[in-house]
C-alpha positions in Angstrom: 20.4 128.6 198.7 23.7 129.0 200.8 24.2 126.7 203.6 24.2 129.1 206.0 21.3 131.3 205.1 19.6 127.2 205.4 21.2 126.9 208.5 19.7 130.1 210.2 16.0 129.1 208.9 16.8 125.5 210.0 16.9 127.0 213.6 13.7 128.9 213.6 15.2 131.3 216.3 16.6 128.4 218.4 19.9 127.9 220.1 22.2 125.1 218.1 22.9 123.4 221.2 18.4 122.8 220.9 18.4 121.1 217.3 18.3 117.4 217.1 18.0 117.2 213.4 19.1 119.8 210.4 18.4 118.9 206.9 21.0 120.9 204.6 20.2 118.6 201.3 21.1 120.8 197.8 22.5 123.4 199.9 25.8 124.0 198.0 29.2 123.9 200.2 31.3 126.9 199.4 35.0 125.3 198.3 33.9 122.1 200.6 33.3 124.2 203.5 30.2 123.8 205.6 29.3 126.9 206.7 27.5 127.8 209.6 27.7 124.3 210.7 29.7 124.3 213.8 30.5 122.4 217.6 27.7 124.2 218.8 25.1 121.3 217.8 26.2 119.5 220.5 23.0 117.1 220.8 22.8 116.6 217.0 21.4 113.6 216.2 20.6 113.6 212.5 22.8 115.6 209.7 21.8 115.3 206.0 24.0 116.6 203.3 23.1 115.0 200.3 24.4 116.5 197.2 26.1 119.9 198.8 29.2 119.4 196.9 31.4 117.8 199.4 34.7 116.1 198.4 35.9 115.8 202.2 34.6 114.9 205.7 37.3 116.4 207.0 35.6 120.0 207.3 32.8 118.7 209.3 32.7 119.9 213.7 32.8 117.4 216.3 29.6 116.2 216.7 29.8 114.0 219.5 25.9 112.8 219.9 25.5 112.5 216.1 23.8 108.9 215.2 22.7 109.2 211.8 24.8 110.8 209.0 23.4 111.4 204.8 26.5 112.6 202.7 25.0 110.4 199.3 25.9 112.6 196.0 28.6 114.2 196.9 32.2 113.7 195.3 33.6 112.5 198.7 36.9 110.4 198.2 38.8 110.6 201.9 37.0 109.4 205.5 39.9 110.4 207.6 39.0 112.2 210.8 35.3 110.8 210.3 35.8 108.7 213.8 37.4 111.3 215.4 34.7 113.7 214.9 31.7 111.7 215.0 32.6 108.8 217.8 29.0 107.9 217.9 27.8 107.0 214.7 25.5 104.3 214.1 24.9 104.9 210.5 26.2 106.5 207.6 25.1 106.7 203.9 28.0 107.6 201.3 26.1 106.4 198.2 27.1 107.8 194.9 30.8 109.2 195.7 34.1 108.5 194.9 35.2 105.7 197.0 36.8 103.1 194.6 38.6 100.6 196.6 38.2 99.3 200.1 41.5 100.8 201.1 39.1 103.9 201.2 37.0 102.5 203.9 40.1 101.9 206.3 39.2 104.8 208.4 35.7 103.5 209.4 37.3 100.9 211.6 37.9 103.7 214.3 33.7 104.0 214.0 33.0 101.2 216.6 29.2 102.3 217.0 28.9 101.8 213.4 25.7 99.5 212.6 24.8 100.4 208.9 26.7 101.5 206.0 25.3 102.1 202.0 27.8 102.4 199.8 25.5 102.0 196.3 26.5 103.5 192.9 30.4 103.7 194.3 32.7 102.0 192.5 34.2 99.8 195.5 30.5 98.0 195.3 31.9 96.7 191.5 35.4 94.9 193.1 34.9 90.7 193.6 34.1 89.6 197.0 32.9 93.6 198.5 30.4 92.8 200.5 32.3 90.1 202.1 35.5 91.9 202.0 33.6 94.8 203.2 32.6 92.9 206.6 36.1 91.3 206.8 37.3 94.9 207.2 34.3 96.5 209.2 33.2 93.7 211.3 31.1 95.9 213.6 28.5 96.2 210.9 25.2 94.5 210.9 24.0 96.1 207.5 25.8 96.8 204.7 23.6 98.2 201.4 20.5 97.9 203.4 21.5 93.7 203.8 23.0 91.5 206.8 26.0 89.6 206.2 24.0 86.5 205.7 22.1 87.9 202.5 22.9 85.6 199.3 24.2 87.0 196.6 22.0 88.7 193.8 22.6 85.7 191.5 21.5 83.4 194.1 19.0 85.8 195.0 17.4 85.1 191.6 18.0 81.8 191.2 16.4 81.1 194.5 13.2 82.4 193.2 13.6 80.4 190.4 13.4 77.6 192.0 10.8 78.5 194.1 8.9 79.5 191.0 9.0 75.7 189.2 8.6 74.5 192.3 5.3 75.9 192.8 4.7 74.7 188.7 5.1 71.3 189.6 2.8 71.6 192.6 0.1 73.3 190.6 0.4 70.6 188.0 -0.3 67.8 190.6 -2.8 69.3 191.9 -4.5 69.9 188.4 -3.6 66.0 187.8 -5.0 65.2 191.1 -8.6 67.1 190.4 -8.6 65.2 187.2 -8.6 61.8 188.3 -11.2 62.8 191.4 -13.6 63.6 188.6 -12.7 60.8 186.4 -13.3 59.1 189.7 -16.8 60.6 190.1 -17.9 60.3 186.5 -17.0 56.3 187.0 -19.3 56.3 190.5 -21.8 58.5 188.3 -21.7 55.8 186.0 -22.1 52.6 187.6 -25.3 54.2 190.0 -26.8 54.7 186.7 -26.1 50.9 185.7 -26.9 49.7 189.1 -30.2 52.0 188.9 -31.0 50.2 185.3 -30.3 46.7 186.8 -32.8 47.3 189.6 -35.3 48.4 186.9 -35.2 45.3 184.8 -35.4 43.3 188.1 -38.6 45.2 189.3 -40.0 44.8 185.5 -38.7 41.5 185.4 -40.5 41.1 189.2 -43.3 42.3 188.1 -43.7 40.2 185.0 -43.1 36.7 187.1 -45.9 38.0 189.5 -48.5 38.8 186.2 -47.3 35.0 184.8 -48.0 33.1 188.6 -51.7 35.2 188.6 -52.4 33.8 185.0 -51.3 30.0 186.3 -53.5 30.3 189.3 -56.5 31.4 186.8 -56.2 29.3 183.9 -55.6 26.1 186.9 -59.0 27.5 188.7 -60.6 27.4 185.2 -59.3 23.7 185.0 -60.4 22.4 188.5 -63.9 24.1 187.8 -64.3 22.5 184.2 -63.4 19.1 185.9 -66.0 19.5 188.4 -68.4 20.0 185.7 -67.5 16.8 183.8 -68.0 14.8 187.5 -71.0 15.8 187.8 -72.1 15.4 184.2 -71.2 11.7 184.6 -73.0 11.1 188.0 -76.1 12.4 186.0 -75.8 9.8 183.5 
């Protein structure tokens, strides 16, 4: 669809100077023009242009209230005039165009609203030290590829879960190690109640066997008092 055919449906018989937000994605540019797109969106707040064709900002109006800018997939290569037509940006998305060096990003020191920029898939990402040379150059940012300027590197990234991984191994394994010896533990008290129960048998049998022995004394000695009597008596007969 032409961008300004998607332009006039964008405005569903509203005035420019009305629309917040316009969505143009897919909408080809005609020779990197944007037509239709003029200083008439005055409060624009929100402009996506993601894969229109573009291989300059330079085309775009003065936007003064604009805040949030998509120009990913495009073949952009230049930012000049950017600041000068957008003063308030807070955040911008170039992902996936043609900025190879950070020479290219000179421009966007002008921006100095600018909080977040995403640069993925452009080839300045692949140079040693971008994301650090990146804030060096543009150090109004907060974000920069979606992360603050504290963020680790990917490597570290990694290896910090890494760690955090075998860390959580080893505790596992103690834990495992502890629960092992508290049932060892167990089976041992198991154990000796089960001698200490048998012990207390025997005594009780053993109890019960002295008591039997002391009722057979007291008998067979009552059986031996009564015979004597007997025999006394016998001889006082005689």
């Amino acid at each position: 669809m032409a961008m300004k055919r998607r332009i006039c449906l964008e405005l569903r018989s509203r005035t420019p100077a009305a629309v917040r937000e316009l969505v143009l994605d897919n909408c080809k540019s005609s020779d990197g023009q944007i037509e239709g797109l003029t200083a008439e969106f005055v409060n624009l707040e929100f402009l996506s242009l993601i894969s229109v064709g573009l291989i300059s900002v330079s085309n775009l109006p003065k936007l003064p209230k604009l805040k949030k800018l998509e120009l990913s997939d495009n073949r952009i290569g230049y930012l000049g005039m950017l600041a000068e037509k957008l003063p308030n940006l807070t955040r911008l998305n170039l992902s996936g165009n043609k900025l190879k060096d950070i020479s290219t990003l000179e421009p966007l020191k002008k921006l100095e609203c600018l909080e977040s920029l995403d640069l993925f898939s452009c080839e300045v990402t692949n140079l040693n030290d971008y994301r650090e040379s990146g804030f060096k150059l543009l150090p109004q940012l907060t974000y920069l590829d979606g992360c603050d300027q504290e963020a680790p590197d990917s490597d570290a990234e990694v290896d910090g879960v890494d760690e955090e991984d075998d860390d959580e191994e080893e505790e596992d394994e103690e834990e495992d190690s502890e629960e092992e010896e508290f049932d060892e533990d167990e089976d041992e008290d198991v154990e000796g109640e089960e001698d200490e129960d048998e012990v207390s048998g025997e005594e009780e049998e053993l109890g019960h066997d002295g008591e039997a022995d002391e009722d057979d004394e007291e008998e067979e000695s009552g059986k031996g008092e009564k015979r004597k009597r007997e025999t006394d008596d016998e001889g006082e007969d005689d």
